[in-house]
N, CA and C atoms as an extended XYZ file, in Angstrom:
246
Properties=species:S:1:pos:R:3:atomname:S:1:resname:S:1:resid:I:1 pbc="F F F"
N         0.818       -1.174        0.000 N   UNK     1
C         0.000        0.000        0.000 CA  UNK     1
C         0.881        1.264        0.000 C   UNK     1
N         1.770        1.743        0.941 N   UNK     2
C         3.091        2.437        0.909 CA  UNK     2
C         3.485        2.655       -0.596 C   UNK     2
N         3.737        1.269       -0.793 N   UNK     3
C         4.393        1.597       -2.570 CA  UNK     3
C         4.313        2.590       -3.513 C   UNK     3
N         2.646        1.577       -3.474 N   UNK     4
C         1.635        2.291       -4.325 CA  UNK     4
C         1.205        3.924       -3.655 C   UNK     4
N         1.161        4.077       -2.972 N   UNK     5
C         0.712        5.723       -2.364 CA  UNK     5
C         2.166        6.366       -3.311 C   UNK     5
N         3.261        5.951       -3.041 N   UNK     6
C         4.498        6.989       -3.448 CA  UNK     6
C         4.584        7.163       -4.453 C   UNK     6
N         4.272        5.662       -5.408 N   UNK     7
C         4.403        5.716       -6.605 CA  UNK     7
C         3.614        6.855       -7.395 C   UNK     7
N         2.392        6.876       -6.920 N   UNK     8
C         1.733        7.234       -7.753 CA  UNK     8
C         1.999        9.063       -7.037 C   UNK     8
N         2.209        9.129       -6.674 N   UNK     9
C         2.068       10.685       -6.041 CA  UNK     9
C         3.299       11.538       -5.625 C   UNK     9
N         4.625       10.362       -5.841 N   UNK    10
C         6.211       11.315       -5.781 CA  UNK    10
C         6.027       12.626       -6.472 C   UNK    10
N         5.858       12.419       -7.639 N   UNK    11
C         6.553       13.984       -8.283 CA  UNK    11
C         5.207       15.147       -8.267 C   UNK    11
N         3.819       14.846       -7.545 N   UNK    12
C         3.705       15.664       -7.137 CA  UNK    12
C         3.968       16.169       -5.686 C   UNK    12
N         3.915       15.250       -4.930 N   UNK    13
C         4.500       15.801       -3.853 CA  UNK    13
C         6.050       16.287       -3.923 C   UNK    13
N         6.957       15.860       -4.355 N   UNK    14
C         8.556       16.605       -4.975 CA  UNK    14
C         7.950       18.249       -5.055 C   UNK    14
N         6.651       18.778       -6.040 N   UNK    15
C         6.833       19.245       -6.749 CA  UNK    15
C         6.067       20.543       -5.603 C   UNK    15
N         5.025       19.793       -4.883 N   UNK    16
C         4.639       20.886       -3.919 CA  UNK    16
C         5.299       21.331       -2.952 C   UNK    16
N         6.497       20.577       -2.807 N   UNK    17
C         7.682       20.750       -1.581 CA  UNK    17
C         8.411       21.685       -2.179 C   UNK    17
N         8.730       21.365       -3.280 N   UNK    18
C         9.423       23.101       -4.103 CA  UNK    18
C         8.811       24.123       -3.874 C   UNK    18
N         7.363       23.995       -3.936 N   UNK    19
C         6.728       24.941       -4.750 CA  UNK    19
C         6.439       26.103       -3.149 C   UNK    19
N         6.504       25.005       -2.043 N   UNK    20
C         5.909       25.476       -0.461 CA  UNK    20
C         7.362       26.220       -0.023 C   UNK    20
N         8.834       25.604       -0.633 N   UNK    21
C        10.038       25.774        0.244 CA  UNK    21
C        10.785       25.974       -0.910 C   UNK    21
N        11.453       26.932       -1.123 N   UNK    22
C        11.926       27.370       -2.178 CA  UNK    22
C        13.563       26.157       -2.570 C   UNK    22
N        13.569       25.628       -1.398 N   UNK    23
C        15.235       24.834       -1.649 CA  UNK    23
C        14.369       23.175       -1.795 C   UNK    23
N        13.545       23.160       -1.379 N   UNK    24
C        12.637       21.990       -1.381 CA  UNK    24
C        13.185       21.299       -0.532 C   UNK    24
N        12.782       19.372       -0.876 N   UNK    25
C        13.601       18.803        0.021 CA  UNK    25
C        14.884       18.682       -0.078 C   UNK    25
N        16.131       18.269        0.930 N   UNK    26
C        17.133       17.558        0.144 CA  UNK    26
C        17.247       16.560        0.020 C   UNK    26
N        18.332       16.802       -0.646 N   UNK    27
C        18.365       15.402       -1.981 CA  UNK    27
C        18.576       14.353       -1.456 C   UNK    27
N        19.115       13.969       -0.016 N   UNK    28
C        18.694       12.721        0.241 CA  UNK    28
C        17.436       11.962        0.766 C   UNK    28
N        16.450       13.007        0.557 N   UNK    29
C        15.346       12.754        0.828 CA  UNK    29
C        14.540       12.237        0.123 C   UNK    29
N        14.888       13.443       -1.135 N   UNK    30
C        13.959       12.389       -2.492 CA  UNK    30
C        14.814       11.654       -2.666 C   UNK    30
N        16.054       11.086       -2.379 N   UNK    31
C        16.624        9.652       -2.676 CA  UNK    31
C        16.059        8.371       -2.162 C   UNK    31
N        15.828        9.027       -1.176 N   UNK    32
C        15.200        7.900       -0.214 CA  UNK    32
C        14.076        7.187       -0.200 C   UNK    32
N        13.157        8.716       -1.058 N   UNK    33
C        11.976        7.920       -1.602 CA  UNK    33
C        12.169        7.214       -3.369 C   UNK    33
N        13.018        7.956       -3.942 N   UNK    34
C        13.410        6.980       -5.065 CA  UNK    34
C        14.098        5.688       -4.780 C   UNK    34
N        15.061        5.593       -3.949 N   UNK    35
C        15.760        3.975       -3.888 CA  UNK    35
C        14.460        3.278       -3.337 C   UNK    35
N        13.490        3.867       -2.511 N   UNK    36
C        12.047        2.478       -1.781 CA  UNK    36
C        11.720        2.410       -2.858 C   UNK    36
N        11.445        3.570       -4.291 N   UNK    37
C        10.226        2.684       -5.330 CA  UNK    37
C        11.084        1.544       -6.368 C   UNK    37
N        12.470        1.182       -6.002 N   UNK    38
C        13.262        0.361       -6.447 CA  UNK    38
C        13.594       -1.116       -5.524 C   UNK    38
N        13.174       -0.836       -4.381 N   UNK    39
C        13.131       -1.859       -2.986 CA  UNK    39
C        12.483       -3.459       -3.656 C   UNK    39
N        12.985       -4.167       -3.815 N   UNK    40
C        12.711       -5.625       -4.156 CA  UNK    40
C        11.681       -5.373       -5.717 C   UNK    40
N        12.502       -4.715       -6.585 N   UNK    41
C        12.172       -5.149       -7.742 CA  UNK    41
C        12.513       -5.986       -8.520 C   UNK    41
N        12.013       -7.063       -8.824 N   UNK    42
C        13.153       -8.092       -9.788 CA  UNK    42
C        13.724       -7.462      -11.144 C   UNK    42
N        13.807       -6.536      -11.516 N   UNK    43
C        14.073       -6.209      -12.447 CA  UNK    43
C        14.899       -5.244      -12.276 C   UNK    43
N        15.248       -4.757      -11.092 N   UNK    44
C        16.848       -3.904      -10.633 CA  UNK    44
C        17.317       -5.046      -10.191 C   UNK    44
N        17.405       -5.963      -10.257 N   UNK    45
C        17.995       -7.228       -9.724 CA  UNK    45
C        18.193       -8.163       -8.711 C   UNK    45
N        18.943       -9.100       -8.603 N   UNK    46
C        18.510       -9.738       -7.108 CA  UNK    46
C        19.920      -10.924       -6.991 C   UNK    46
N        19.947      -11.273       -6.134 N   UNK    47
C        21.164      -12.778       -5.838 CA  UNK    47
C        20.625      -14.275       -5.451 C   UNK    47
N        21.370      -15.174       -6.276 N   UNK    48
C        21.032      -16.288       -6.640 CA  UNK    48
C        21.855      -16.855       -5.058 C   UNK    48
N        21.359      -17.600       -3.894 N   UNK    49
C        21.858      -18.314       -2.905 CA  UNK    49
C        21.872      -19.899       -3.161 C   UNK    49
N        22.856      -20.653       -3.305 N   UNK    50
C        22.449      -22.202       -3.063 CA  UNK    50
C        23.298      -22.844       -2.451 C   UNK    50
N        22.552      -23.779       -1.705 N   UNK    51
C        22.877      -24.515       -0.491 CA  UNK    51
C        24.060      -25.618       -1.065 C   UNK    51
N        25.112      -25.565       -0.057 N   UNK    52
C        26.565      -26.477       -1.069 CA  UNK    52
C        26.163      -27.974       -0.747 C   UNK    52
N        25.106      -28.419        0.206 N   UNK    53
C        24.491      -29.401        0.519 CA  UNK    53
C        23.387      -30.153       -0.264 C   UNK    53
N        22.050      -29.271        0.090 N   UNK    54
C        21.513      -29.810       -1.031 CA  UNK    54
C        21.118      -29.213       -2.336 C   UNK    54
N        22.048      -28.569       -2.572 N   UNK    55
C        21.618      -27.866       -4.446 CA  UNK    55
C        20.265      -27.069       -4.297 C   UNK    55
N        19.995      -26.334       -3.154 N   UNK    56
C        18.331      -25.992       -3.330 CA  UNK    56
C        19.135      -24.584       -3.469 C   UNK    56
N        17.965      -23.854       -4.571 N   UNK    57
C        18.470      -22.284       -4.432 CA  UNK    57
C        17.194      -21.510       -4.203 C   UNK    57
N        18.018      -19.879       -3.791 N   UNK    58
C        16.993      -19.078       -3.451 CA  UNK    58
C        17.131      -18.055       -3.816 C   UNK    58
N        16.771      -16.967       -4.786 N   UNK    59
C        16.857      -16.171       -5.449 CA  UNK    59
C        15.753      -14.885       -4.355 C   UNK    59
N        16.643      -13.823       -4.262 N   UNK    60
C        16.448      -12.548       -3.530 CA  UNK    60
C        16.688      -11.627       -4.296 C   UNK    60
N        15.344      -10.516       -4.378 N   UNK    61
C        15.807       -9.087       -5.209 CA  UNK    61
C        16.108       -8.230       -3.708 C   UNK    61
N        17.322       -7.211       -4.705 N   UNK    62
C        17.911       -6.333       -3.872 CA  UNK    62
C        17.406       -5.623       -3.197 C   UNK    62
N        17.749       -4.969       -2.022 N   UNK    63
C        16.636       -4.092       -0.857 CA  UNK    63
C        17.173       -2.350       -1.496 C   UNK    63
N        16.421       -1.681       -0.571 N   UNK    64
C        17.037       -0.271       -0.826 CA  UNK    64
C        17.797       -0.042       -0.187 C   UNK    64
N        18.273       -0.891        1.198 N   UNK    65
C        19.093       -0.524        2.773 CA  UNK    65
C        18.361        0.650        2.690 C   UNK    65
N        17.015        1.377        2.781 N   UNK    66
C        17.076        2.993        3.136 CA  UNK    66
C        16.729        2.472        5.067 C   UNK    66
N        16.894        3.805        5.378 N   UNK    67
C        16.575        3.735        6.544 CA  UNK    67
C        15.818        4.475        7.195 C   UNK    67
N        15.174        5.633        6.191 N   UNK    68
C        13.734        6.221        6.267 CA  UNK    68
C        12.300        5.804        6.753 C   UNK    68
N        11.912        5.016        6.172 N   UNK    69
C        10.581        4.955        5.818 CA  UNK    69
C        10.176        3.495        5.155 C   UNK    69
N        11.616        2.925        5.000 N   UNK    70
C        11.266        1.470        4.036 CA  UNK    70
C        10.490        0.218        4.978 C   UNK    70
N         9.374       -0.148        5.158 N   UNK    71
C         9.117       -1.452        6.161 CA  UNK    71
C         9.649       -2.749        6.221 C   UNK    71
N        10.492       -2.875        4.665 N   UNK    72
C        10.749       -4.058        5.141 CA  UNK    72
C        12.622       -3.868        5.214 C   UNK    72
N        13.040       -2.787        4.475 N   UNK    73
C        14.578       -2.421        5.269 CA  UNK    73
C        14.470       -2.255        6.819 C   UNK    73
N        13.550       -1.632        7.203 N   UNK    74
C        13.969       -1.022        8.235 CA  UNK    74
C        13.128       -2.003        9.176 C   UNK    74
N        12.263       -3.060        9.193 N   UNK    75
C        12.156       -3.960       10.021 CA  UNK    75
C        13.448       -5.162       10.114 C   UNK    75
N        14.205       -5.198        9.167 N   UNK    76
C        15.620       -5.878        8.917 CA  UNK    76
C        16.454       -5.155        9.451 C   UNK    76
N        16.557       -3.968        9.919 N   UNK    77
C        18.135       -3.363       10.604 CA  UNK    77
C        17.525       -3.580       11.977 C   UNK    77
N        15.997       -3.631       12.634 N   UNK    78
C        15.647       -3.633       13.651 CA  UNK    78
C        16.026       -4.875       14.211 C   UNK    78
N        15.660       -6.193       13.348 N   UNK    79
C        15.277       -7.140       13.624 CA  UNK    79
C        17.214       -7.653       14.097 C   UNK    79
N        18.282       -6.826       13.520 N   UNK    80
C        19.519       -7.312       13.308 CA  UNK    80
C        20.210       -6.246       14.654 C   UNK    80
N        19.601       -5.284       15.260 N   UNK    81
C        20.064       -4.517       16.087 CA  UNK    81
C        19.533       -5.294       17.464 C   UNK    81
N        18.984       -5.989       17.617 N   UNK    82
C        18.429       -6.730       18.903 CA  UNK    82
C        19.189       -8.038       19.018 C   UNK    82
């Protein structure tokens, strides 16, 4: 749901943040929301894992690591800080 809200509504919200604050956001801000709409896409890519035991593999698309706003980065740095 997240996704989809950003997706569809980044560059106007980008555009009302200019329009409200003359320096807008910074830029690692809209980065942050550009690397989440890239967060487990198979098509920015991903890594092939297989077990040297039994030959089973497991294929993972890449995260954003953001540490903003992402739920499932940032339930993974939580889950790794405890």
């Amino acid at each position: 749901m997240l996704h989809g809200l950003v997706r569809e509504h980044l560059a106007t919200f980008l555009r009302a943040a200019t329009d409200h604050d003359e320096g807008g956001l910074p830029a690692f801000v809209e980065q942050e929301f550009r690397d989440f709409l890239t967060c487990g896409v198979w098509a920015r890519g991903f890594a092939r894992f297989r077990c040297a035991d039994c030959h089973a593999e497991r294929l993972v698309p890449f995260s954003c690591k953001g540490r903003g706003f992402c739920p499932s980065c940032g339930g993974r740095r939580m889950e790794h800080a405890s």
